[in-house]
C-alpha positions in Angstrom: 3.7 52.6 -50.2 1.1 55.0 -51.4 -0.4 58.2 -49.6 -3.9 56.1 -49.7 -2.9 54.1 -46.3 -3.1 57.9 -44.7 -7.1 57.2 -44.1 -6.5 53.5 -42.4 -4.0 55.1 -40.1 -7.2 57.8 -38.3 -7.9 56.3 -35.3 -11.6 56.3 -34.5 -13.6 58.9 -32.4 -16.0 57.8 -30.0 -18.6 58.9 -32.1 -17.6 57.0 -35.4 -17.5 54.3 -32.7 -20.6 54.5 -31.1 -22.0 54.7 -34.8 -19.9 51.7 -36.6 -19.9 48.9 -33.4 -22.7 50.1 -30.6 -26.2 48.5 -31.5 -28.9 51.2 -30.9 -31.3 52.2 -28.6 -34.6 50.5 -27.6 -37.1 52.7 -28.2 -40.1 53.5 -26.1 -42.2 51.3 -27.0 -40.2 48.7 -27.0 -39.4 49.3 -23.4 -42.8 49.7 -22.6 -43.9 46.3 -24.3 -41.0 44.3 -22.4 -42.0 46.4 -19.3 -45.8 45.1 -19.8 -44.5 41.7 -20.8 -42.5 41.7 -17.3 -45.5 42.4 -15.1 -47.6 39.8 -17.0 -44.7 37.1 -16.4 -45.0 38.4 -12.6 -48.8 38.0 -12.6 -48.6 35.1 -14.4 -46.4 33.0 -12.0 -48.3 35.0 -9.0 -51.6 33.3 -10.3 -50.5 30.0 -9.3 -51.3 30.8 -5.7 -54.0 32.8 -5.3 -57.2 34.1 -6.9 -56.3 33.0 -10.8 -59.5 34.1 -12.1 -58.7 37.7 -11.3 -54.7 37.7 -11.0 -54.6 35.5 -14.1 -56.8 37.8 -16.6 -54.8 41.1 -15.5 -51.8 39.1 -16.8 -53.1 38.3 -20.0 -54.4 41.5 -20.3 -50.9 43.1 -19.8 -49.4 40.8 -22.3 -51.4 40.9 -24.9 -51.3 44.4 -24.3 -47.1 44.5 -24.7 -47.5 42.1 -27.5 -49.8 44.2 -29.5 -47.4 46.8 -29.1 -44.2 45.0 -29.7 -45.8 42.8 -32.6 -43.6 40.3 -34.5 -40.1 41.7 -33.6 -39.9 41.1 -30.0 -39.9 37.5 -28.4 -40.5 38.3 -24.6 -44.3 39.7 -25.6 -44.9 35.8 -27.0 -43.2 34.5 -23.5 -45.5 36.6 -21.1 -48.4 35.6 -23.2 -47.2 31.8 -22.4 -46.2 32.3 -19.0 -49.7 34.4 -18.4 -51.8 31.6 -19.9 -50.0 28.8 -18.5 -50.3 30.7 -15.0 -53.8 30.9 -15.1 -54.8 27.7 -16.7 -52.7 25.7 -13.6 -53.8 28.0 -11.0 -57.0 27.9 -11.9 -56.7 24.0 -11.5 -55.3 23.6 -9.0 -57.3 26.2 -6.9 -60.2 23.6 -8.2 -58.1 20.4 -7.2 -57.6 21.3 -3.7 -61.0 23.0 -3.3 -60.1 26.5 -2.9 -62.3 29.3 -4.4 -61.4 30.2 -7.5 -62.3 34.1 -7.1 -61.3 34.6 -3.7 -58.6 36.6 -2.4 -57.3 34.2 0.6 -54.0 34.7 1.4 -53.2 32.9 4.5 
């Protein structure tokens, strides 16, 4: 045995293992994208009941907005864009289907 095994034997800090193992951070705007992206999924699925025309563009609006700002790297931004769309498109079909208004704000 050679004095070289005297650096294995260390045991870690919680530094060297927040460093080595933890992954990192999100950083603000990445919080605020899946934040955005969150309130468009809301608005999105909220749009199926009432006034999709106005409910519906806010959440497209909001995630387009969080996708712009998480670009490429972040899924959730490309799922409340779907779920926003999606929300609107059936809403606004169905508010047309069962002879609603489409612009109203009747919550009964």
């Amino acid at each position: 045995m050679s004095a070289d095994n005297e650096s294995i034997a260390t045991p870690m800090t919680q530094i060297d293992y927040a460093e080595r193992k933890l992954e990192g951070r999100d950083t603000g705007t990445q919080s605020a994208s899946a934040l955005l992206s969150g309130l468009a999924c809301g608005l999105g699925v909220v749009s199926l009941w009432c006034a999709p025309m106005i409910i519906g563009f806010f959440a497209i609006g909001f995630a387009m907005l969080g996708l712009s700002i998480a670009g490429d790297r972040d899924r959730i931004g490309k799922i409340g864009l779907i779920i926003a769309v999606m929300g609107w498109l059936l809403g606004s079909v169905l508010a047309i289907l069962i002879g609603n208004s489409v612009i109203s704000l009747n919550i009964t």
